[in-house]
C-alpha positions as CSV (number, residue, x, y, z in Angstrom):
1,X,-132.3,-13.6,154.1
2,X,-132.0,-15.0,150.5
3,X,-128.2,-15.2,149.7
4,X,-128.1,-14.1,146.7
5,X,-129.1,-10.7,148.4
6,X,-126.6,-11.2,151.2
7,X,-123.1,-10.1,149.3
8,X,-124.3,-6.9,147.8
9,X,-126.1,-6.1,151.2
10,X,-122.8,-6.5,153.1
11,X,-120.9,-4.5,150.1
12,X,-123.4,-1.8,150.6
13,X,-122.8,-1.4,154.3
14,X,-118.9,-1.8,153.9
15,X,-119.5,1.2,151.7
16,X,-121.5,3.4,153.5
17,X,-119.0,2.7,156.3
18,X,-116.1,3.7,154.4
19,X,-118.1,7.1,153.0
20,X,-118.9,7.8,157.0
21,X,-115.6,7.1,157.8
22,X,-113.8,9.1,155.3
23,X,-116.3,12.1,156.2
24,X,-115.3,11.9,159.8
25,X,-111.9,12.1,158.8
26,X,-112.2,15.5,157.0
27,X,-114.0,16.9,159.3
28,X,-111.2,16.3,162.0
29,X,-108.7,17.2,159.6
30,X,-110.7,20.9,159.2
31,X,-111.3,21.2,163.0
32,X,-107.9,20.4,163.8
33,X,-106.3,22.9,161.0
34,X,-108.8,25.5,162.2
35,X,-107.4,24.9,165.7
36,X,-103.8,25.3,164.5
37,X,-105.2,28.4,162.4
38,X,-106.2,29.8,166.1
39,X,-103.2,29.1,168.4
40,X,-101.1,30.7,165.7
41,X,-102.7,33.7,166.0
């Protein structure tokens, strides 16, 4: 792997993780209000 390709490679996938990461988190924070929706029904 040339080096000069290896930083913004590595940037890129600390990025993507932080988008999939941050998408995981709102969809846990909608299933878990849903749920609270529901019980207080």
């Amino acid at each position: 792997v040339d080096e000069s390709l290896a930083l913004p490679l590595f940037l890129l996938l600390v990025l993507l993780f932080l988008l999939y990461a941050l998408a995981l988190g709102f969809l846990a924070s909608m299933f878990f209000a849903q749920g609270k929706k529901d019980m207080n029904e």
